[in-house]
C-alpha positions as CSV (number, residue, x, y, z in Angstrom):
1,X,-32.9,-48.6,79.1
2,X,-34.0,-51.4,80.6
3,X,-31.5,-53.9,79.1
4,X,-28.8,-51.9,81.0
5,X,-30.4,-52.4,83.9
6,X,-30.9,-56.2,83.6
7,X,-27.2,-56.7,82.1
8,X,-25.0,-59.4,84.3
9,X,-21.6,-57.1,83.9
10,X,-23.4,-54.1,85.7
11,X,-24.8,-55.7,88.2
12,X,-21.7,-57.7,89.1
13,X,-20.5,-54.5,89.9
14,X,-23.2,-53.4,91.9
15,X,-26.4,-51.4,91.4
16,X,-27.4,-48.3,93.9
17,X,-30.8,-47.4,94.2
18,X,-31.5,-44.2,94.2
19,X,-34.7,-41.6,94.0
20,X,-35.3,-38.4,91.8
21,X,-37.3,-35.7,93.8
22,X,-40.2,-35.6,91.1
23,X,-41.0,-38.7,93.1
24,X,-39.6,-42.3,90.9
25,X,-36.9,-44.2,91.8
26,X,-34.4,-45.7,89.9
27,X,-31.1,-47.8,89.9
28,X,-27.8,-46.4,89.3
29,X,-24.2,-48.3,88.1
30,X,-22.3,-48.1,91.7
31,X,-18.6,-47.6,91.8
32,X,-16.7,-51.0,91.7
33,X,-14.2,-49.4,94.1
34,X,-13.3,-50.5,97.6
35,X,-11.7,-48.9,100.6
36,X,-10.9,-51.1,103.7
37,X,-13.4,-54.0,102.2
38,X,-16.3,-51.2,102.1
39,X,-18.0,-50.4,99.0
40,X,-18.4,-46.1,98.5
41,X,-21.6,-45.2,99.3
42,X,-23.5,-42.8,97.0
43,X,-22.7,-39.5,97.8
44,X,-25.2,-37.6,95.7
45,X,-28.1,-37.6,93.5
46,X,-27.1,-38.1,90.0
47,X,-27.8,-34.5,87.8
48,X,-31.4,-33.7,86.4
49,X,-30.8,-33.6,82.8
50,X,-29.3,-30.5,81.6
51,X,-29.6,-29.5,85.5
52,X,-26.2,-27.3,85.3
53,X,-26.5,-26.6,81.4
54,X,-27.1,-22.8,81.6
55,X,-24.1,-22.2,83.9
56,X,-21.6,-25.0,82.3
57,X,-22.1,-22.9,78.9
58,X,-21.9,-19.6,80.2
59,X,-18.2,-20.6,81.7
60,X,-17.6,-21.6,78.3
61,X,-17.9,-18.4,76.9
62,X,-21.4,-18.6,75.3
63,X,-23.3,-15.4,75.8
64,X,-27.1,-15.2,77.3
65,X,-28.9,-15.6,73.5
66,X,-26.5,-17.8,72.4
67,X,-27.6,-19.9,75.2
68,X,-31.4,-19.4,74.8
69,X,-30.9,-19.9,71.0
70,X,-29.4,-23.5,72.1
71,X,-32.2,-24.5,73.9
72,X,-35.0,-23.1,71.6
73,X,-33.5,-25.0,68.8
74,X,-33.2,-28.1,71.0
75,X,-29.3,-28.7,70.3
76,X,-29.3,-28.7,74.0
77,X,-32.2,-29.9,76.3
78,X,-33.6,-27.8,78.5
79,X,-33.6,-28.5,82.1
80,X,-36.2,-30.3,83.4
């Protein structure tokens, strides 16, 4: 949202820009930590949604239909 992006409290603490390989970039709440007077870099691309969703279930015990069944009935969205 938009609002997020514009709001003084966020951007005191510093926005990182950032691009998502379907080709749009966007801006992303920084860390407000510092080491040595050096602001952490971003390390990584933040997730596609649902990007790890199959495997994050599965290691909670939810079996291959369950799964499917979650996604089909959109209780969890499907990767994109």
């Amino acid at each position: 949202p938009r609002d997020l992006v514009e709001d003084p409290h966020l951007n005191a603490g510093g926005m990182v820009q950032t691009h998502d390989p379907r080709g749009f970039d966007f801006k992303v709440p920084g860390l407000p930590l510092e080491l040595g007077g050096q602001r952490l870099p971003l390390r990584a691309q933040p997730p596609r949604v649902s990007q790890d969703a199959q495997a994050l279930l599965a290691s909670l015990g939810y079996g291959a239909a369950q799964i499917e069944r979650l996604f089909s009935d959109k209780v969890v969205a499907a990767p994109a």
